[in-house]
Every structure is written in C-alpha cells, then in structure tokens.
C-alpha positions in Angstrom: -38.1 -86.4 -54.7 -37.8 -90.0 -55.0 -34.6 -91.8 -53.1 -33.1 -94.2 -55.9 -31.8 -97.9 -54.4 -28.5 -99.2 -55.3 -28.7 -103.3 -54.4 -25.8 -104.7 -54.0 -25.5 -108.5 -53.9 -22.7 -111.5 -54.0 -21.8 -114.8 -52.5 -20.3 -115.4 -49.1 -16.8 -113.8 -49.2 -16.8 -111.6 -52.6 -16.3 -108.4 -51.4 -19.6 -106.7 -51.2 -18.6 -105.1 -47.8 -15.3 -103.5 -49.1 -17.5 -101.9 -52.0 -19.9 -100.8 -49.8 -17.4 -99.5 -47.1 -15.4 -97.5 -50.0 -19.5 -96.0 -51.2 -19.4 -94.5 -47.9 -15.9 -93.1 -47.2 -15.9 -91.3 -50.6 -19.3 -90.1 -50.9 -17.9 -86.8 -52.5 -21.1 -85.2 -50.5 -23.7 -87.2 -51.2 -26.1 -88.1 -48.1 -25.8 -92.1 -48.8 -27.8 -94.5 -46.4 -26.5 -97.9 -46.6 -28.8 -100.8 -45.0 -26.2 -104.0 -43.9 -26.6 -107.2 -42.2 -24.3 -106.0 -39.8 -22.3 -103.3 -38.4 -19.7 -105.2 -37.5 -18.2 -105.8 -41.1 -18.4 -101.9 -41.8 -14.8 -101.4 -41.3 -15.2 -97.3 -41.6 -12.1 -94.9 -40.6 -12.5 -93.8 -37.5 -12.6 -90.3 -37.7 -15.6 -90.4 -40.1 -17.5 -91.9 -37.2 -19.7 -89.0 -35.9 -22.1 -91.0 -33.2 -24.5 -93.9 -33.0 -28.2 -93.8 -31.9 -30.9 -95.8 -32.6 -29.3 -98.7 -34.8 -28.0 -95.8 -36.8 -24.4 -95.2 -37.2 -24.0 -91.5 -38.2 -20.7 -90.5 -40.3 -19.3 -86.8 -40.1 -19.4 -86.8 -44.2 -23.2 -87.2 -44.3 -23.8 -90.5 -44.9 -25.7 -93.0 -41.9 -25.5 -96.8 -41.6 -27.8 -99.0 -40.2 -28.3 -102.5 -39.9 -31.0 -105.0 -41.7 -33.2 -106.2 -39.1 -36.4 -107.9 -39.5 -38.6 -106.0 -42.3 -37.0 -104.5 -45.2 -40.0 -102.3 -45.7 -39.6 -101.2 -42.4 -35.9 -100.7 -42.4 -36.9 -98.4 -45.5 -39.7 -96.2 -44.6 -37.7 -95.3 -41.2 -34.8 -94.0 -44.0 -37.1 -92.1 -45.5 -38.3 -90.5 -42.7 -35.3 -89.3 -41.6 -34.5 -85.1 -41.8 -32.5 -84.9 -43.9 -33.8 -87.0 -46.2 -31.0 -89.4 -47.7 -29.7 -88.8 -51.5 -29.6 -92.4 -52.1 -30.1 -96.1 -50.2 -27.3 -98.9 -50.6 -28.7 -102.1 -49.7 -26.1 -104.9 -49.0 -27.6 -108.4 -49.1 -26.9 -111.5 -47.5 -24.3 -113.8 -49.3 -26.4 -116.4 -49.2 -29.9 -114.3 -50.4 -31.2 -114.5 -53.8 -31.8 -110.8 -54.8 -35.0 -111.8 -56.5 -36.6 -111.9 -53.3 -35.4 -108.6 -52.4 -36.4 -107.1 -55.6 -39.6 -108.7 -55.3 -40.1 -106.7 -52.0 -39.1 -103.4 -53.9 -41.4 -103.6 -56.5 -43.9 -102.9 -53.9 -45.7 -99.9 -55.3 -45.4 -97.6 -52.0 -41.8 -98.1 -51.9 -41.3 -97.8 -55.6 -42.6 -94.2 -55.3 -40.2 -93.2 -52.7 -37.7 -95.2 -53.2 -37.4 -97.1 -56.8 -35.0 -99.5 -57.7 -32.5 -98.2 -59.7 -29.4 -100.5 -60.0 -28.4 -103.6 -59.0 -24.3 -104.6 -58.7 -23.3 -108.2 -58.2 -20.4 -108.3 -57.0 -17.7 -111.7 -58.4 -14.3 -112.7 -56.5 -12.5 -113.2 -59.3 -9.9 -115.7 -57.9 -12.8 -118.3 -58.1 -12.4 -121.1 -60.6 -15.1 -119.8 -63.8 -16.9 -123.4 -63.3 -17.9 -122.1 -59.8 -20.9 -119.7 -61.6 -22.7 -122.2 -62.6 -23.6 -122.3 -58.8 -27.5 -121.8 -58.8 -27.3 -119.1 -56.2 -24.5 -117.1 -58.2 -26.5 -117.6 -61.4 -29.4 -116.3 -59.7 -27.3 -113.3 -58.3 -25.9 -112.9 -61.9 -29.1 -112.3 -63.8 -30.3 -109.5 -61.2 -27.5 -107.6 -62.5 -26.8 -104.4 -64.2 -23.0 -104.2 -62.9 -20.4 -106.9 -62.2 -17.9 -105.7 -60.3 -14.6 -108.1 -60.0 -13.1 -108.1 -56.8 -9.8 -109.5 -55.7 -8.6 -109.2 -58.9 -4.8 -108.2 -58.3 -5.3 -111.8 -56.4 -5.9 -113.5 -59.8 -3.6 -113.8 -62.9 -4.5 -112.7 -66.4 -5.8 -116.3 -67.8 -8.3 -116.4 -64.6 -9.7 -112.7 -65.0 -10.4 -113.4 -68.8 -12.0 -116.6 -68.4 -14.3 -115.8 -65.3 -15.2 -112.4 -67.3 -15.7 -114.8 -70.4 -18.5 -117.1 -67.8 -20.0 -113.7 -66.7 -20.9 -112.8 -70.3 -22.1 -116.0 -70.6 -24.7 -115.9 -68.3 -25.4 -112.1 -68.4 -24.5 -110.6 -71.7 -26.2 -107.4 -70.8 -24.4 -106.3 -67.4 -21.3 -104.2 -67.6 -18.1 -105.9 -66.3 -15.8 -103.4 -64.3 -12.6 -104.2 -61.6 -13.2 -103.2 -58.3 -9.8 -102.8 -56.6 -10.4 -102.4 -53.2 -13.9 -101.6 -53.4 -13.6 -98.9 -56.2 -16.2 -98.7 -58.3 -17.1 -95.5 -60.3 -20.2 -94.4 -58.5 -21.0 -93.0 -62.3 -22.4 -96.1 -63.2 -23.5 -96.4 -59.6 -26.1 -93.4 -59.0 -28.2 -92.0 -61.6 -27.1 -88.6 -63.6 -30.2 -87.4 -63.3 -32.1 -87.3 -60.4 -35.3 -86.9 -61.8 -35.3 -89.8 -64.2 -37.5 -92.5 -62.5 -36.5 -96.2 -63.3 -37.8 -98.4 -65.2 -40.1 -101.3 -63.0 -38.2 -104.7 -63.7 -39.7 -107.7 -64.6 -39.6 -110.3 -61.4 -39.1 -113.8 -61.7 -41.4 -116.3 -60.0 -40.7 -117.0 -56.8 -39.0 -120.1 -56.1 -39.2 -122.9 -53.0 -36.2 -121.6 -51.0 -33.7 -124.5 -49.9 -32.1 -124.5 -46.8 -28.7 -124.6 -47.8 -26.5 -122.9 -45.2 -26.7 -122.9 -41.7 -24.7 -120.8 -39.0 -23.4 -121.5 -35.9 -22.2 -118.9 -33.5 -19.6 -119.3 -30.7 -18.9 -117.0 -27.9 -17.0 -116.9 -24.5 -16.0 -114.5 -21.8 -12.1 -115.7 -21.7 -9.5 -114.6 -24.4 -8.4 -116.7 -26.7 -4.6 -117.9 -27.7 -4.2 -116.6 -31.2 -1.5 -119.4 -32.5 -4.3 -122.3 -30.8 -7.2 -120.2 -32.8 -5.3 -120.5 -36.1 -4.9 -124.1 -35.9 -8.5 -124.5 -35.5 -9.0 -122.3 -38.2 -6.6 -124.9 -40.5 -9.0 -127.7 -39.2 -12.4 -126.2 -40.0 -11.4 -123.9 -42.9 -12.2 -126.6 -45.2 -16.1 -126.8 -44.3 -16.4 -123.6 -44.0 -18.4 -120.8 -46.4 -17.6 -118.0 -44.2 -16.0 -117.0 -41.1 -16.0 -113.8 -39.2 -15.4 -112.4 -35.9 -13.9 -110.2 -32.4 -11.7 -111.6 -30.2 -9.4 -110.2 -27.1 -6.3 -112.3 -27.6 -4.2 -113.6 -24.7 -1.1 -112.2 -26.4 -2.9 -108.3 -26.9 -4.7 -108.0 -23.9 -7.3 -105.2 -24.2 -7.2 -105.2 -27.8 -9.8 -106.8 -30.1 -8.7 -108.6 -33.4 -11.3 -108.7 -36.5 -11.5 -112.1 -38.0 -12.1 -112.5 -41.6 -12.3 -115.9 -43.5 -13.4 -116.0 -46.8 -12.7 -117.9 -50.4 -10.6 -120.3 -47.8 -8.1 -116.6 -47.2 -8.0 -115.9 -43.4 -6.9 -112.3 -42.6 -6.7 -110.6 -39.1 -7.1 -106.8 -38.5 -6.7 -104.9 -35.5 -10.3 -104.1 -33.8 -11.2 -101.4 -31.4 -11.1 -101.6 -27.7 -13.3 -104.5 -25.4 -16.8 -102.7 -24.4 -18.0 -103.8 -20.8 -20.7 -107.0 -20.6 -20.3 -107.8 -24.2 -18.5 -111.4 -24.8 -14.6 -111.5 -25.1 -14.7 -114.0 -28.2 -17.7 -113.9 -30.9 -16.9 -115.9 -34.0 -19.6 -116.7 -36.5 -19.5 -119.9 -38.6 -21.1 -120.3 -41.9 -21.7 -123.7 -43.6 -23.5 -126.1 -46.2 -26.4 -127.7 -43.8 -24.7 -130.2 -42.2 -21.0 -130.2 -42.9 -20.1 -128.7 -39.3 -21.6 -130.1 -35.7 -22.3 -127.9 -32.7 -20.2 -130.7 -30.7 -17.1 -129.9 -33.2 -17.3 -126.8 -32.6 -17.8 -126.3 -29.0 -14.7 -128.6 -28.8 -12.1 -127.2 -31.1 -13.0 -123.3 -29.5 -12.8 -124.5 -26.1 -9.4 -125.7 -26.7 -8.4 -122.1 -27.9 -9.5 -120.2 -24.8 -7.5 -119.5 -21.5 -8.0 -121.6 -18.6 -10.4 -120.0 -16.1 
C-alpha cells in the first residue's frame, strides 16, 4: 500500500519544527516517519524516546525520526524499507529551501508509487509584518501550498492575524488557512481519510537558477560559556541574523546543556539534556543573508563568551 507524504515547509523561524514535533507526540497510533534536517531541533518528551540506531531515532508510540542527509530519494527508499512499514512520511524542509525543488524530486515516478505526494503545509509566523510575503522565497513556499498553518499567533494581535491572513489569500486563494497554537494542527486535514485514494500528480514549476542567498557559520568550543556574556553577543548579532540555534554547558549550570533558539529576532533558552563525552561543549549555528556576518566577528564576539582556559 502506498505511504502518502506530508511536506511541510516555511521560512527560517516559523515554527515548522513545533508542528512537526506535536505530529509526532500525538500520533493517536499512527506509525509516522518524519525526515528533518536535524535531530537536534526535535524537542520530543523524553519518555517517548525508545532508542536510536542507525540515524533513526525510534519513539515508544510508533513513530521513528530520522535526519535529511544527502539524497532525498535515498533517505526515502531506506523508510520504505523498513518492517514495519511507516503509515505516513513527514518531510520537514529547510527554511531557506524552495519546496519546488523538493516536489520536483517527488514526482519521480518510482517514488510516486510508494510514496505519492499528498499534502503540502506552509507553515506562516504570524507576528511578521504582511508586507514581508512578498518575499520571493515565501511566495514560492506559498504557492506549494494546500494548508497554511499560522503560528505564533497568541504572539500577534487581532489587526495583524487578519491582515497577514488577508496577504495569504492574496497570493494563494486556494489553500486553507488554519491557527496552529503550539504546533496543533488537525491532522484531518493533514493525512488522507482514505488510504486507498492515490493523489493527484501536481503540476511542477520550471526550475529556477537558485541564488545563494544565506550562508551559515558554525561555532564550537570545548570550554563553557558565561550565559549573561553569551546574551550580550546575542544583542549585538541579533540584528544580522536569520536564524540562530544551539547547545551549550554554561558556566553558571555546570553539567547541564541549554538549547538555544533565535528566531523572528525572539531568543528563548530551554533546558537540554546532559553533556555526552568528545562531543564539543558549545555548538551554535549562525544563519545569515550572504555577507552580512564575518567569520572574524564571530570568532571574536564567541571567544569573549567562553571561560578562560
């Protein structure tokens, strides 16, 4: 029986995660394999966390996650071949991807027997100013999609939801419009009724010359870091920054990790799991327009934020 693909896209920051990590913890019993750029943003309870083998991270409920490395295809036909067979395949893309691509790639005729397209979600922070959809990449991520799920939207007042809703019909009058609060979405309108109803193929849109328009920049170090030093670096790159995200062993919680969010200019820090041996005590990722952040500025604003050695 055919395994139907739920794709779900957004920009840096919307929330695609949180939508992605609520799919999983309240799978009602549905086998659910989610493909994700990376495990680290898959913030799922801890007791629904059954083992990890094989770039797979196994849940008690059912469900598996693994991460997006190298060939979709790939990534896919390994799914498929796992016993048992997954129910259904959530594929979260990259903020900064156009989904056309990746639809594209499932139209290929081998996959779209085993595993056919059937909905894509786009998913909008709806704190954003409206104006900020007529980004090329969010109009592209708009008019791949069935469902528009708003994010963030006890964040936003009632003048901002209506007129960001009113610049979503705008530029996708077909898609249904639904709030996510915390990552709900009614997986209804998520997974098809009927499991036996093949999709229709959609029409894909020429491929365009990709733009190099973000770039990333990494940062790691074996010292611990002092949390009120970090934050003010934070303050000073916040405003070049697309995304931020990241583990860290403070100097003030020894022994403890800290998850590091930034995104839509909203830093938030959670408490992380326990420091595994050989791995780096600080990992922060950095995501930018091409050229608005140096290595060198970098390099010296984390330095400052470490412990002496």
């Amino acid at each position: 029986m055919p395994v139907p693909i739920l794709l779900v896209a957004g920009f840096l920051g919307a929330g695609k995660t949180t939508v992605v990590n609520h799919l999983l913890a309240h799978a009602e019993g549905k086998r659910i394999a989610a493909v994700v750029n990376d495990f680290g943003a898959i913030n799922i309870d801890a007791e629904l966390i059954a083992g990890a083998s094989d770039g797979v991270v196994s849940l008690s409920n059912g469900c598996i996650c693994c991460t997006l490395e190298g060939d979709l295809i790939r990534t896919l036909a390994g799914l498929l071949r796992r016993d048992p067979r997954p129910e259904f395949i959530v594929i979260e893309t990259s903020g900064i991807a156009d989904p056309a691509d990746i639809v594209r790639n499932l139209m290929d005729p081998v996959i779209w027997k085993e595993a056919p397209l059937d909905t894509v979600l786009c998913v909008v922070d709806a704190t954003q100013p409206a104006a900020a959809l007529n980004d090329a990449l969010l109009r592209s991520q708009l008019r791949a999609a069935d469902i528009v799920a708003l994010s963030k939207v006890d964040l936003a007042d009632a003048a901002a939801r209506s007129a960001i809703r009113d610049a979503i019909r705008a530029q996708r009058p077909a898609a249904v419009i639904v709030d996510a609060v915390q990552g709900e979405v009614p997986t209804a309108l998520l997974f098809p009724i009927d499991p036996d109803r093949m999709p229709v193929p959609r029409e894909v849109e020429p491929r365009r010359p990709a733009a190099e328009r973000f770039e990333t920049l990494s940062w790691t170090s074996d010292r611990r870091v002092h949390l009120p030093r970090l934050q003010q670096a934070i303050v000073r790159l916040a405003p070049k920054l697309a995304r931020a995200k990241g583990l860290f062993e403070t100097v003030e919680q020894p022994g403890r990790l800290t998850v590091f969010q930034l995104a839509g200019g909203r830093a938030t820090l959670a408490a992380g799991g326990t420091p595994a041996p050989d791995v780096p005590r600080t990992r922060i990722v950095f995501i930018a327009e091409m050229g608005a952040l140096s290595r060198g500025e970098i390099d010296a604003l984390m330095e400052g934020c470490v412990e002496a050695e």
